[in-house]
C-alpha positions in Angstrom: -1.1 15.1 20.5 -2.9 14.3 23.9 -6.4 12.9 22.6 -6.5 10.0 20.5 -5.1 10.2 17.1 -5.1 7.9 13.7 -2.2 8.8 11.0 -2.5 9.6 7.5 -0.3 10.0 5.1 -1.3 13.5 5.1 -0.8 13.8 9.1 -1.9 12.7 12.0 -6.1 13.7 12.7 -7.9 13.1 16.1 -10.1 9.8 15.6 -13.5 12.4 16.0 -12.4 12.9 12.3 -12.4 9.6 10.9 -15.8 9.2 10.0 -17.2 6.2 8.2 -13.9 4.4 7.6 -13.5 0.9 5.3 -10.9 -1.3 7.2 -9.2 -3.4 5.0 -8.4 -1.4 1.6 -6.5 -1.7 -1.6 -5.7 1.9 -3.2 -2.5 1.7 -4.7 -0.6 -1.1 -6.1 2.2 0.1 -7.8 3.9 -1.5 -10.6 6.4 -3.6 -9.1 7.2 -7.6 -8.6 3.6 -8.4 -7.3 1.9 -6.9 -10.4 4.3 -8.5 -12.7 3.2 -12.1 -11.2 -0.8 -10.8 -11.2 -1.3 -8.3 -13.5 -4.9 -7.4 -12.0 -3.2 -6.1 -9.3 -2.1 -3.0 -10.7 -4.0 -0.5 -9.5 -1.9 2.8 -10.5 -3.5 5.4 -11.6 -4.4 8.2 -10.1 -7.6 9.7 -11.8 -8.9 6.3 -11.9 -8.5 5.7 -8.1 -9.4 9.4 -6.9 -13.0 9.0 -9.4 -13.8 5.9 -7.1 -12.4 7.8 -3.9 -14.3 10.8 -4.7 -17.8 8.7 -5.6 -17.0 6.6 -1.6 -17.0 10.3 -0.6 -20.1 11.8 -2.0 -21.7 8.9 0.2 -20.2 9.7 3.4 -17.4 7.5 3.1 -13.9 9.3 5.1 -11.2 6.6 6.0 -10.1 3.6 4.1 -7.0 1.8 5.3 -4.8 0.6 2.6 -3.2 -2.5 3.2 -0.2 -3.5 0.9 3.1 -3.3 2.9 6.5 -2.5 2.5 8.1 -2.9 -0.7 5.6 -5.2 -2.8 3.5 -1.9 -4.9 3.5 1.0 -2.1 3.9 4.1 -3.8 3.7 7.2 -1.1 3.8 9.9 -3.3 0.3 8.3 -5.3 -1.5 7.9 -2.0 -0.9 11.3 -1.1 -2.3 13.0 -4.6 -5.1 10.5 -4.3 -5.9 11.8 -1.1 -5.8 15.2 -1.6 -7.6 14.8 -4.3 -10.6 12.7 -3.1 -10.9 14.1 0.3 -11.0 10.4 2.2 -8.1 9.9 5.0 -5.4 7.0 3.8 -4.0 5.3 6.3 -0.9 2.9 4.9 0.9 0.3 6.1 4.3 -0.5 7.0 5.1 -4.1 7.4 5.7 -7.5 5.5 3.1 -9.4 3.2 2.7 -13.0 2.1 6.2 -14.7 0.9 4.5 -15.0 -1.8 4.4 -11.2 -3.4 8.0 -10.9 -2.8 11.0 -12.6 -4.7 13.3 -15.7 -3.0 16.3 -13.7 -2.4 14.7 -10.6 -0.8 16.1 -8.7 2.1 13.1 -9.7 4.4 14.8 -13.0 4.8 18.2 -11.5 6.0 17.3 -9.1 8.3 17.0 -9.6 11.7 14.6 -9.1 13.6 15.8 -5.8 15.5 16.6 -4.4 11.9 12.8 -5.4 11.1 11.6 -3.7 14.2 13.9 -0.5 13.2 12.7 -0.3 9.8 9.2 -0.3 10.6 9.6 2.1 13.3 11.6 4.6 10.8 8.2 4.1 8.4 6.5 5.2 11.2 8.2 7.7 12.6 10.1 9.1 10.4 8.3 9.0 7.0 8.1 6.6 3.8 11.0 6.0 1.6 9.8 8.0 -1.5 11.2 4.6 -3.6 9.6 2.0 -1.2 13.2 1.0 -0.5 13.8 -0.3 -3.7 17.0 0.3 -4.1 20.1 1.0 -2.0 18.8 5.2 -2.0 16.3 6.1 1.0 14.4 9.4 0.4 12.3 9.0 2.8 9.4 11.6 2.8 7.2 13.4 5.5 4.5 11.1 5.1 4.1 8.4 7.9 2.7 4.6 8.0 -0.3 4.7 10.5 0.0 0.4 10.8 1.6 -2.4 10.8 0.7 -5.2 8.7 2.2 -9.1 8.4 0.8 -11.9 6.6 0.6 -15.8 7.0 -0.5 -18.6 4.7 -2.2 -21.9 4.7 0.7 -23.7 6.7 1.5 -23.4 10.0 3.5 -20.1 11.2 6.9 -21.0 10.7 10.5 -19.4 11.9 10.6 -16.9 9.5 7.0 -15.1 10.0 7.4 -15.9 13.7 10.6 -13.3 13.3 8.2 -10.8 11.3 5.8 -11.5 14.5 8.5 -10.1 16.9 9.3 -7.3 14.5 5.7 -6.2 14.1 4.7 -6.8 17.7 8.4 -4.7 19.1 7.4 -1.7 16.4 3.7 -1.8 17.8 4.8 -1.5 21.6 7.4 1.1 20.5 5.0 3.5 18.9 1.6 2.3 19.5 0.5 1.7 16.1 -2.4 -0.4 15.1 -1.4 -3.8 14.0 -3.2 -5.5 10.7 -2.8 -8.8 9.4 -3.9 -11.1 6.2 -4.9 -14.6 7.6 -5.6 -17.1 3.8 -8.9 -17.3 4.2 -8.8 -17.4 7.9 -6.6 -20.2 8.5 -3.7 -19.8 11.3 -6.4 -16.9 12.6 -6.1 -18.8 16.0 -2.5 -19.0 16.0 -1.6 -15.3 15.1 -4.0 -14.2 17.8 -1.8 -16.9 20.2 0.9 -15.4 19.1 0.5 -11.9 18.9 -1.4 -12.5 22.8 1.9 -14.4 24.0 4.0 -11.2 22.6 2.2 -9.0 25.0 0.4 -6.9 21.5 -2.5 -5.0 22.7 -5.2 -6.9 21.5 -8.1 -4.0 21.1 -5.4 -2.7 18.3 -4.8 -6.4 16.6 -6.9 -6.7 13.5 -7.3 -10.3 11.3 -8.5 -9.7 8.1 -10.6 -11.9 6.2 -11.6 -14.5 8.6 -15.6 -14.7 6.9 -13.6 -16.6 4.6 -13.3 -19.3 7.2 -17.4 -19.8 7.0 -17.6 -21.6 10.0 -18.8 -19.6 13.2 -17.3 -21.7 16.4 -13.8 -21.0 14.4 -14.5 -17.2 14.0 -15.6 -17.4 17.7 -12.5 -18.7 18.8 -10.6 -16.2 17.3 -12.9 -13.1 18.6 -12.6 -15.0 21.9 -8.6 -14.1 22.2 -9.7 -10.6 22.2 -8.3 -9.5 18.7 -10.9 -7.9 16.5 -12.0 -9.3 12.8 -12.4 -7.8 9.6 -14.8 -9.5 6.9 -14.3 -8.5 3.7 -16.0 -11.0 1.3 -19.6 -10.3 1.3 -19.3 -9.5 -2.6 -17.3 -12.7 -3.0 -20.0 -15.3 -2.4 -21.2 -17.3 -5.1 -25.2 -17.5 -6.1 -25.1 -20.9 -5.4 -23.6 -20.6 -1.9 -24.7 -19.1 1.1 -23.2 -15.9 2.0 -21.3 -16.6 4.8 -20.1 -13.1 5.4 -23.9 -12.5 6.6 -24.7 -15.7 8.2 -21.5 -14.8 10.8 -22.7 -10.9 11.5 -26.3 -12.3 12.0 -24.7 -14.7 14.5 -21.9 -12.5 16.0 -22.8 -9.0 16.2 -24.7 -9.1 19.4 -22.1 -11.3 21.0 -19.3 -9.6 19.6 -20.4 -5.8 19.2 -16.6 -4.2 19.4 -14.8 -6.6 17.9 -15.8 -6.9 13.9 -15.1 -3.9 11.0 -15.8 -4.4 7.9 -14.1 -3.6 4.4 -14.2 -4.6 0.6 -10.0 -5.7 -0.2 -10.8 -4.8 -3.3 -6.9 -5.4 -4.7 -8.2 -6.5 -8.1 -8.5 -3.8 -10.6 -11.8 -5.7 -12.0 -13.3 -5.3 -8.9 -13.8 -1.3 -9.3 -15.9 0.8 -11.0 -13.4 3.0 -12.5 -11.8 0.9 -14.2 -14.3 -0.7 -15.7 -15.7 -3.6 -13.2 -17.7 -4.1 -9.9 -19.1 -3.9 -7.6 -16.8 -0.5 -7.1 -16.2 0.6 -3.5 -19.6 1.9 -2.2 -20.9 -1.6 -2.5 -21.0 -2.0 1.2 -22.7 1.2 1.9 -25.5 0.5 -0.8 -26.1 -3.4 1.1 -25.2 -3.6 4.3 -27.4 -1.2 5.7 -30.4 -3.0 4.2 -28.8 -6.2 5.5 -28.7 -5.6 8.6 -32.1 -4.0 8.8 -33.6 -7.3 7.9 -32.1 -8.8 10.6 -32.6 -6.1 13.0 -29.3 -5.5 13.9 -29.4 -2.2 12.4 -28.3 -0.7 16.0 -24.8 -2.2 14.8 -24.5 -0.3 11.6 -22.6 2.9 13.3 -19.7 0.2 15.4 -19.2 -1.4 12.0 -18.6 1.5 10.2 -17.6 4.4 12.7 -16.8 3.0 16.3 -14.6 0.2 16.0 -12.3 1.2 13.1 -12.2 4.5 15.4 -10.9 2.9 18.4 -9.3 0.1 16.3 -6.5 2.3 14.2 -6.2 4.6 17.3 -2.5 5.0 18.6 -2.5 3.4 21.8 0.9 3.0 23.7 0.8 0.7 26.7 
């Protein structure tokens, strides 16, 4: 495909059809080892998840990029029915999350990092093990990962996740998929966009999620500095008694920083949608932001947050 392209996991669509798109999603979460450990994880079933997809679609909503990895709750063969069934474009992941979602003796520790790189390009490439490589039997099916995703914690990057770095960054120069990542509440963000920077990643496709949760705006200007981009995530999350700092950093960053921040709700708990009983459900950003940003008359900035930079953002760019 000549003209720019994003990948579902029901094929590959020129970015013209993305539409509104949410960056940094949680669709599926399978029943599996992270679920067992946090229970309002699970986010499994189908009619529940295509009600909330369907209700995100009445209101223009197209694209949300799911963002749970290799073998810690993907299930393929959901994301596809929910897709079909809503309308919206999935993008999912390929990629490594947080030690913590996985179990001590997993494979991710073992494998090197060219055996990393080849498994990620496969998910990519050649399609998603129908079992999320669960077991010993690949069946892998004809649906694709459109991104990369790898995770670090509070501590500083260490041997191991630098090894998921080089992984990550050799799949991403490989095939030119889009690269994600989960910063804890926007600590290391500086050092993965070092690293990924030193790697030679292309930086207009490098996306740190949750960095609002740093608060502090000299920090989150250091980071957009590098030349990564920045998703925020948490302007549900801030309490009455706080300032919502999700806000104060758009009202400070958006005219400095107009191609470099998305938006998105990571709404991985099951309380947190509509569906299944909770809130503030998926359209929340849709029914505030717009209103938000019109009181601070950055309003101009409504249609890069939404439509623009995810478009360019989860674009497959080769160097």
């Amino acid at each position: 495909m000549s003209q720019e392209f994003f990948r579902t996991v029901l094929g590959d669509k020129p970015t013209s059809e993305m539409g509104l798109t949410y960056s940094h999603e949680h669709i599926i979460i399978e029943d599996s080892y992270v679920t067992a450990a946090h229970p309002e994880f699970l986010l499994n079933d189908i009619d529940k998840i295509s009600e909330e997809l369907i209700n995100f679609y009445k209101v223009g909503g197209r694209t949300v990029v799911d963002t749970m990895p290799a073998n810690c709750g993907r299930n393929i063969i959901k994301s596809v029915e929910v897709s079909r069934l809503s309308g919206v474009n999935i993008i999912v992941p390929t990629g490594i999350h947080l030690e913590i979602y996985y179990p001590e003796n997993h494979w991710r520790y073992n494998y090197t990092e060219d055996q990393l790189s080849e498994l990620f390009i496969a998910d990519i490439e050649g399609g998603i093990d129908q079992f999320d490589y669960s077991g010993p039997y690949v069946q892998r099916t004809n649906h694709k990962a459109g991104l990369i995703k790898l995770a670090t914690g509070n501590d500083p990057i260490d041997k191991h996740q630098e090894k998921i770095f080089r992984a990550v960054v050799n799949a991403h120069l490989e095939t030119g998929a889009p690269i994600l990542t989960h910063t804890n509440f926007g600590k290391q963000a500086l050092e993965q966009a070092k690293l990924f920077k030193k790697l030679g990643a292309n930086l207009e496709h490098v996306v740190l999620s949750h960095v609002d949760r740093a608060k502090e705006i000299n920090h989150n200007k250091a980071v957009l500095d590098m030349g990564v981009r920045v998703e925020y995530d948490s302007a549900f999350r801030w309490k009455d008694s706080e300032p919502n700092y999700t806000h104060k950093l758009l009202e400070h960053l958006l005219h400095l920083y107009p191609d470099q921040i998305t938006l998105g709700m990571d709404m991985a708990k099951n309380a947190y949608w509509k569906s299944y009983g909770g809130g503030p459900g998926l359209n929340y950003l849709l029914e505030n932001i717009p209103q938000f940003l019109k009181s601070k008359g950055l309003e101009a900035h409504y249609k890069k947050l939404f439509f623009d930079n995810p478009k360019r953002l989860y674009a497959f760019s080769k160097p």
